[in-house]
C-alpha positions in Angstrom: -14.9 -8.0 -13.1 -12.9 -10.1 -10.5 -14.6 -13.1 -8.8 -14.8 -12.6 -5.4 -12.7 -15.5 -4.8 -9.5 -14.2 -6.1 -9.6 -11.4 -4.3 -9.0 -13.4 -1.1 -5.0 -13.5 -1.4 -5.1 -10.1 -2.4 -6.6 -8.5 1.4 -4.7 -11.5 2.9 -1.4 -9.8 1.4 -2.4 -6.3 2.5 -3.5 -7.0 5.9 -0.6 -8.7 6.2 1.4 -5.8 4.9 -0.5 -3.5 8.1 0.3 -6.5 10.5 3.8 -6.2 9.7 4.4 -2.5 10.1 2.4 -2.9 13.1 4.8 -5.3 14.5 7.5 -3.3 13.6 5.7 -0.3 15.0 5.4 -2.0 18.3 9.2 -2.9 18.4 10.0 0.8 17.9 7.6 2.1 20.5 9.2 -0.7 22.8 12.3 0.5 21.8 12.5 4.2 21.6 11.6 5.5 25.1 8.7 8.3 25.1 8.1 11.4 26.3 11.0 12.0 28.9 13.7 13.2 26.6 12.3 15.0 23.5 15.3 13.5 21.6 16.0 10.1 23.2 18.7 8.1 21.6 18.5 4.9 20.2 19.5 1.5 22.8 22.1 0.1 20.3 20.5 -2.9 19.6 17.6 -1.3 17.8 20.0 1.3 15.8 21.3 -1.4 14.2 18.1 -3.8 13.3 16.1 -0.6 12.6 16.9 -0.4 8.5 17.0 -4.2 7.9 13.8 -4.4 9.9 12.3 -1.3 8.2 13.0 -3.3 5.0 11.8 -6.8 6.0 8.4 -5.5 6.5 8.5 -3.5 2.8 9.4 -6.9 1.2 8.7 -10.3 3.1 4.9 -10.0 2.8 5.3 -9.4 -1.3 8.1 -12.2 -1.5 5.5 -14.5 0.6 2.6 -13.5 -2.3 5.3 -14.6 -4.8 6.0 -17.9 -3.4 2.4 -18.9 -2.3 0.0 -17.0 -4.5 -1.2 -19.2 -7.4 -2.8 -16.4 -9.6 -0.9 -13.3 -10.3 1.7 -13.4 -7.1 3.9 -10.6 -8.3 0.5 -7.8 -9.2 -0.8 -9.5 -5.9 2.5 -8.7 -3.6 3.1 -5.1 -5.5 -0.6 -4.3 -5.1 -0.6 -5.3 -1.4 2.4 -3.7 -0.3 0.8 0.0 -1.8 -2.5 -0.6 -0.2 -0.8 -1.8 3.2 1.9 1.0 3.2 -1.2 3.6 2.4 -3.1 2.2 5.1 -0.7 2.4 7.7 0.5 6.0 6.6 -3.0 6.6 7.3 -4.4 4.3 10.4 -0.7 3.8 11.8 -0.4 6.8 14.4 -3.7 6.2 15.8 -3.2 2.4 16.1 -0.1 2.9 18.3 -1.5 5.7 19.6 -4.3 3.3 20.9 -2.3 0.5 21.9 0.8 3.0 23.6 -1.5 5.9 24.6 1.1 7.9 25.9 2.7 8.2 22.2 -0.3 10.5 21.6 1.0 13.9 20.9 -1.6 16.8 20.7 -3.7 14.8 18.5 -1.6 12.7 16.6 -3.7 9.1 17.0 -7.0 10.9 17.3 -9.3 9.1 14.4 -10.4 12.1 13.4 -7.1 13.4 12.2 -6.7 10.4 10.0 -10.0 11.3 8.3 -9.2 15.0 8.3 -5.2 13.9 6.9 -7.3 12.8 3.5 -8.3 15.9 3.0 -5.0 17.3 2.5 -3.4 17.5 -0.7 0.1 17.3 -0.2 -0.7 14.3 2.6 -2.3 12.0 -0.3 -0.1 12.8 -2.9 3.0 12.2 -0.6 1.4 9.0 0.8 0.5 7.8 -2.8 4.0 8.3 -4.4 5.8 6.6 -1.2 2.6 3.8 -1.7 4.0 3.5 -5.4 7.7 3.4 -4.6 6.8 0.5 -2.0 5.0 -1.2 -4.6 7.5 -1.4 -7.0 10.3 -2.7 -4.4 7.7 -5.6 -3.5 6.9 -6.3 -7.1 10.9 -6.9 -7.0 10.4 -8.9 -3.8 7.4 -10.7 -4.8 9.4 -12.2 -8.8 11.8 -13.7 -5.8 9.4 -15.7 -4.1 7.9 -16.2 -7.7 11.6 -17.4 -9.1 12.0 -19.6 -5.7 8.5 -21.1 -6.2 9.3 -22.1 -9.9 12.6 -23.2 -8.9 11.5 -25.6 -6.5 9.6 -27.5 -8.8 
């Protein structure tokens, strides 16, 4: 059984992991104007920082676990980044739908319907297999910071 201890870095890592697409979350809502146009088009800017951001907050919290984490940094980054991406797949829409209220579309942010998303089938096994996919990208990320760490030395 784990001591309690070494768990620390390990919640550290995945509420850093919801913080991040939080942040990126807020940019996009910033962004992406609501509720005017159904299909509003993206200011230029963002169209081209959207992928590379998208992908900065997949892999810079896991490459952080590998260069500061003393115990395990690669499990503890690839671990993180499945538990965060889960989380905000389920948490995410009501969290910007409670900080951006008018991004709340016929129930999308209600709590409720985050529980209730859980009880779907397809929901879980769609959110576990895009968990696992961004865990194995920040395992990648997190032998970086690992391989910088060492190399530093």
């Amino acid at each position: 059984m784990p001591r309690a201890h070494s768990m620390v870095p390990l919640v550290i890592a995945a509420l850093g992991q919801v913080a991040a697409y939080f942040l990126s979350a807020v940019l996009e809502a910033y962004a992406i104007p609501c509720c005017a146009d159904p299909t509003p088009a993206l200011p230029p800017w963002y169209a081209h920082i959207a992928t590379p951001i998208h992908f900065l907050v997949m892999l810079a919290p896991a490459f952080l676990c590998g260069l500061f984490v003393p115990s395990r940094p690669i499990l503890t980054g690839a671990v993180a980044a499945a538990v965060g991406s889960f989380l905000w797949f389920l948490l995410g829409a009501h969290t910007i739908a409670t900080v951006f209220p008018s991004r709340a579309i016929s129930g999308l942010g209600q709590f409720q319907n985050a529980l209730w998303s859980l009880t779907s089938l397809s929901f879980v096994v769609s959110s576990t297999v895009t968990a696992a996919c961004y865990a194995a990208a920040a395992a990648g990320a997190a032998s970086g910071g690992f391989l910088v760490r060492n190399r530093a030395r």
